[in-house]
N, C-alpha and C positions, 0 to 999 in steps of 0.2 A: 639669684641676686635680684634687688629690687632695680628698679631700671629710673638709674640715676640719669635723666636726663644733660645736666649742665657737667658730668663728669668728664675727665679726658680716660683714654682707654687705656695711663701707666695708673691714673686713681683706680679705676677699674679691675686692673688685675693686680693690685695691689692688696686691695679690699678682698678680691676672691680669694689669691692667696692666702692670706691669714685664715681664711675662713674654712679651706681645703684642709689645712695644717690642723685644724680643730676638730674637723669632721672627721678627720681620720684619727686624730691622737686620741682627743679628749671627748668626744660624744659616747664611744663604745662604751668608758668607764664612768660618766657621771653618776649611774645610781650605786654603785659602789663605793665612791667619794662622797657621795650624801651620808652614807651608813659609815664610814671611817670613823675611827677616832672615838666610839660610842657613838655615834649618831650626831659629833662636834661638826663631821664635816672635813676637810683636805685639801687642801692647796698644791696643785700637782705639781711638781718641779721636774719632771720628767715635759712636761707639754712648755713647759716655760723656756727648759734649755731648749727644746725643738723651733721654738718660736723665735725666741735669744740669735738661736743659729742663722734663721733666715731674716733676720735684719729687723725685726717686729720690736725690738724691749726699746725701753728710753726715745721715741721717733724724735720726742719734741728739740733731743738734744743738739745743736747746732753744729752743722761740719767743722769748723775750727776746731773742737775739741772730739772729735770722732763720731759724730752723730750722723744721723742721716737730715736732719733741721726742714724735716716735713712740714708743710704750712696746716694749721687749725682745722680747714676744709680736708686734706684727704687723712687726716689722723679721724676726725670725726667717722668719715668712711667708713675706715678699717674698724675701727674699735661697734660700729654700730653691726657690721655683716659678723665681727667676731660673736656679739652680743646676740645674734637671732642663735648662736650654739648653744651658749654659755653667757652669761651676764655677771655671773661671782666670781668667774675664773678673768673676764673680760675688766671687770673695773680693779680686782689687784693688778693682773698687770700691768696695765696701763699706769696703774699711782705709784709704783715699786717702782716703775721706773721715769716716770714725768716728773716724782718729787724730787729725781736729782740734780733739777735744774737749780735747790736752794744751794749747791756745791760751789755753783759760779757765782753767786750772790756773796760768799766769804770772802776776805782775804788770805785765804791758802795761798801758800806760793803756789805761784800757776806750772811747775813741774808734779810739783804734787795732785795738783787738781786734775792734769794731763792721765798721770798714772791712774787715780781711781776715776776719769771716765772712761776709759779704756778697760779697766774692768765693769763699769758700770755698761759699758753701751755693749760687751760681750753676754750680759744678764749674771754676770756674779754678784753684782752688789745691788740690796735694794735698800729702796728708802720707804721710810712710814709718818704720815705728820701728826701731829699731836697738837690739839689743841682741846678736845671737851672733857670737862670731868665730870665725877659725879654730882657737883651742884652750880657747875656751868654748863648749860646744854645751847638753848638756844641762847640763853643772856652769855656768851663766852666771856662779857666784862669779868663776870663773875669769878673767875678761875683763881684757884691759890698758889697756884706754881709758882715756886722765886727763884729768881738769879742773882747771886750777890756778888761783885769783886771781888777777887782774895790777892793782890798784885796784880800776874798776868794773867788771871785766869778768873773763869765765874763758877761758882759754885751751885749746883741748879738742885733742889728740893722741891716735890711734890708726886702726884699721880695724874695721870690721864686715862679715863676711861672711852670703851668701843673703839681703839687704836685698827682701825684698818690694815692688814697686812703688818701688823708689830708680831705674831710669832713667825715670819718669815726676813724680817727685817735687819738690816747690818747696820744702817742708818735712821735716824729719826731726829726731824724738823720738829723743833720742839718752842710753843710760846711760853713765856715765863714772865712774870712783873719783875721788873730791875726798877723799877721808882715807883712806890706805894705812893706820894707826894704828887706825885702828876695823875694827869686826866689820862685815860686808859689809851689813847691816839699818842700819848707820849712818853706812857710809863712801862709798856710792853714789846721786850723785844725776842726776836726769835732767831735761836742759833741750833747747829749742825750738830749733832753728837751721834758718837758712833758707840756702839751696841757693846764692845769690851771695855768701855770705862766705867763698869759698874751697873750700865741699863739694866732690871730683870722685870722680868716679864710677871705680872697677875695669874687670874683665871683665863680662860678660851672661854670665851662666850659661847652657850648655845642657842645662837639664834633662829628665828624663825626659816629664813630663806638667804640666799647667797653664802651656800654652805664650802663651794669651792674659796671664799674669802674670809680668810682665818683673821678672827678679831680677839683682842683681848686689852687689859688694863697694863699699863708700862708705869711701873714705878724708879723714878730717881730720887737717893739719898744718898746728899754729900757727892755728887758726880762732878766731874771737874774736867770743864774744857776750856781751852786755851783762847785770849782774844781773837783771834782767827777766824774762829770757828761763830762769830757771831754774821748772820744772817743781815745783806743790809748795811743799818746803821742801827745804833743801842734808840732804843727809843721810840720808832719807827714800826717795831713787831705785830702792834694789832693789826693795823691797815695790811702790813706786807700775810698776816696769816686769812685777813677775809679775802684780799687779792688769790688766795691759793684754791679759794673755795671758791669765789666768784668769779664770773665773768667769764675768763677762759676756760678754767678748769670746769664749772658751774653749764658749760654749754658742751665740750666734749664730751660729763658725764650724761647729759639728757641722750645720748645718743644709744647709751646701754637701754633706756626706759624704749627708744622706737626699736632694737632690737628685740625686746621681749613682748612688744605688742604686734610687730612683725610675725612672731611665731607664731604667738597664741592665733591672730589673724590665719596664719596660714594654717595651723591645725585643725583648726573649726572650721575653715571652710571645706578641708579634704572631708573631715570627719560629716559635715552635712551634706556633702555629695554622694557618701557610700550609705549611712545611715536612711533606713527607709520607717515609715511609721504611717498608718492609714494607707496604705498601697501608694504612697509614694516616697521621693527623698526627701526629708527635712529642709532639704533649702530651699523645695518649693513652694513649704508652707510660709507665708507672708511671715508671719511673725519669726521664724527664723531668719528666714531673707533679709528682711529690714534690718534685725539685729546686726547680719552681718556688711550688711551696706553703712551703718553707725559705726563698726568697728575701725572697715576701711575708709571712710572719711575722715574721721577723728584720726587715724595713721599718716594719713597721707598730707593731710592738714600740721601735722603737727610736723613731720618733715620738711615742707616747704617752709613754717615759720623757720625751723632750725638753721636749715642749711642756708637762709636769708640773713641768721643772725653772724653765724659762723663767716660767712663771705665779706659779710661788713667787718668783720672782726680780723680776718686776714687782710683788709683791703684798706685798715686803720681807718674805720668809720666810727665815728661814735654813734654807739647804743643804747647809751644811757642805762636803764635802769631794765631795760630788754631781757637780759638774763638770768633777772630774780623772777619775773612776769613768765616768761616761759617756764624756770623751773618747777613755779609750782603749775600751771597750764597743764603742760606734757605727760609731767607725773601722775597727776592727775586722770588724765586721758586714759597716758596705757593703767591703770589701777582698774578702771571701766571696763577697758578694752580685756582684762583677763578676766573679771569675773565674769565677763557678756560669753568668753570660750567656757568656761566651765558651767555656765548654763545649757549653752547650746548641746554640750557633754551630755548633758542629762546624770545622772546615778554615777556616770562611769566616770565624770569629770569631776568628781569629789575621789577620786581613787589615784593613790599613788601608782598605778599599773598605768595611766594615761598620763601626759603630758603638761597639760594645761594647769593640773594642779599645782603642779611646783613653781610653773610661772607667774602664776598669782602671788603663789609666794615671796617671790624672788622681788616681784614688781611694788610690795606695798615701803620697804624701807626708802623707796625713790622718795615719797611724800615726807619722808622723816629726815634724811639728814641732809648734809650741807643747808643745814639752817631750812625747818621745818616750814611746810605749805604757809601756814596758819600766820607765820614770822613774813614770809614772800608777801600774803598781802599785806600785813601791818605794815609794813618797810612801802609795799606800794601807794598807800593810803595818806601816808606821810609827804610820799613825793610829790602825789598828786596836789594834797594842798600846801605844796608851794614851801616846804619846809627839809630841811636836811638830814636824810636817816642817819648818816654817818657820825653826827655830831653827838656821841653819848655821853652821857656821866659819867663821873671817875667811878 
């Protein structure tokens, strides 16, 4: 475990635990679960109920309602020491079940809501959010999805593509336009729908990396949920769907990217201590060494921003604009930090027989979603000169 100074010793064994539960469940089969499915990839639900069991699914959910109502700092923890195992298995869990916090944002009657987080916080029920299509990515104003009244009920029509955890899904947080007529801050809102009223699922993506996190396109037509089930307030939806991506969520996820720069970190370094080349080890040649003295600063650096931000954020500090700035930061970072391990690798670190390759992998979608790098600085460039990113056009 990395040696979290400011940690208390139940964050502590909190963090190892989950991490015990992986190393024993879910490492022996990860290259197996790479090669499932044709080579799609696998979502274990054997490690998931394991994990479920020991109190790990839904953390953020609040004891009133059966949760454990873990603060931002030691969920960060856990899901980072999960993530030096796993980072594909580490960030569906975590969203399967953090996204059922839009359950309490409805008006269900709150027996109802009692009942499904009670399944939700034993790990039976997950949820999937949906917001990017195929020609809304980073512009999300963009999106064609509609919700229209029909009495009590809205009728929601369109597609969402790269749905995170949507073939594992019973729930999906879905944004929709309910007023073409308004500005995008007032014309999109987001509601609950559960997966037998018609959801069906697209293609399974085959993606590059984070093959344990089964992704695909969710299509709804003519799907019909009840007022209830609206997220919020009508109108309200864009802000509450960048809120899901931002900030909090935005700063737990960076925690998976120090996990996987944590790895690659630690495999490069074992692997330059045994590796020998001119009658000596690799790490006493400078130029590996330094490499690997960049890797670890850029790690360690990038951890203390984090867990600075996250503290402020548990401790209701405002951070302004902090967690777009670190997303693309971080991501960034560890992206360097794994190709720097597959060099050090040499021949053997472009081979799927070693380690480091898949982490690379796994590590480059960090710069791509929850609103791409490229988007983090534009949105920072804006704030800086003194002007409003949030204020879009319809």
């Amino acid at each position: 475990m990395v040696h979290y100074r400011f940690a208390t010793e139940e964050q502590k064994e909190l963090a190892m635990g989950a991490r015990r539960i992986l190393e024993k469940e879910l490492a022996p089969q990860l290259e197996a679960l790479e090669k499932s499915d044709n080579g799609l990839g696998s979502y274990p639900m054997d490690v998931h109920a394991k994990m479920a069991d020991s109190g790990y699914y839904a953390m953020n959910v609040p004891e009133k309602w059966g949760g454990l109502g873990l603060d931002i700092v030691t969920r960060t923890l856990i899901s980072e020491e999960m993530a030096q195992i796993d980072s594909g298995f580490t960030f569906s869990f975590i969203n399967l079940g953090n996204n059922s916090s839009a359950l309490l944002e409805t008006t269900i009657p709150d027996d109802e809501k009692r009942a499904l987080m009670e399944r939700t916080v034993s790990g039976e029920l997950k949820y999937c959010f949906c917001l990017t299509e195929a020609e809304a990515g980073s512009d999300a104003a963009a999106m064609r999805t509609t919700a229209v009244r029909d009495g009590n009920e809205w009728v929601i029509n369109g597609s969402k593509c790269f749905a995170s955890g949507a073939p594992n899904a019973d729930f999906f947080v879905v944004a929709a336009w309910t007023d073409k007529t308004k500005r995008v801050s007032q014309g999109v809102t987001v509601f609950l729908v559960e997966r037998d009223r018609g959801v069906t699922l697209g293609k399974k993506e085959n993606k590059m990396g984070l093959k344990t996190s089964e992704t695909s396109e969710v299509v709804f037509d003519n799907v019909r949920v009840p007022e209830d089930h609206v997220v919020g307030e009508v109108g309200t939806g864009f802000i509450k769907a960048l809120n899901i991506i931002s900030d909090e969520g935005r700063l737990t996820g960076l925690s998976y990217c120090l996990g996987i720069a944590q790895s690659a970190l630690d495999h490069a370094t074992e692997y330059a201590k045994t590796r020998r080349q001119f009658g000596k080890r690799i790490i006493e040649h400078q130029a590996v060494g330094f490499m690997l003295a960049d890797m670890e600063a850029r790690t360690q650096a990038c951890r203390a921003l984090l867990y600075e931000a996250v503290s402020c954020k548990r401790d209701g500090i405002d951070i302004g604009f902090l967690p777009n700035i670190l997303k693309a930061y971080i991501s960034d970072c560890t992206m360097q930090t794994t190709l720097d391990a597959v060099q050090i690798f040499g021949g053997y670190g472009y081979m799927k027989d070693y380690p480091v390759e898949k982490l690379m992998r796994d590590a480059k979608i960090f710069q791509i979603f929850s609103g791409t790098n490229q988007i983090q600085r534009k949105n920072a460039m804006t704030a800086i000169a003194g002007k409003d990113p949030m204020k879009l056009k319809k």
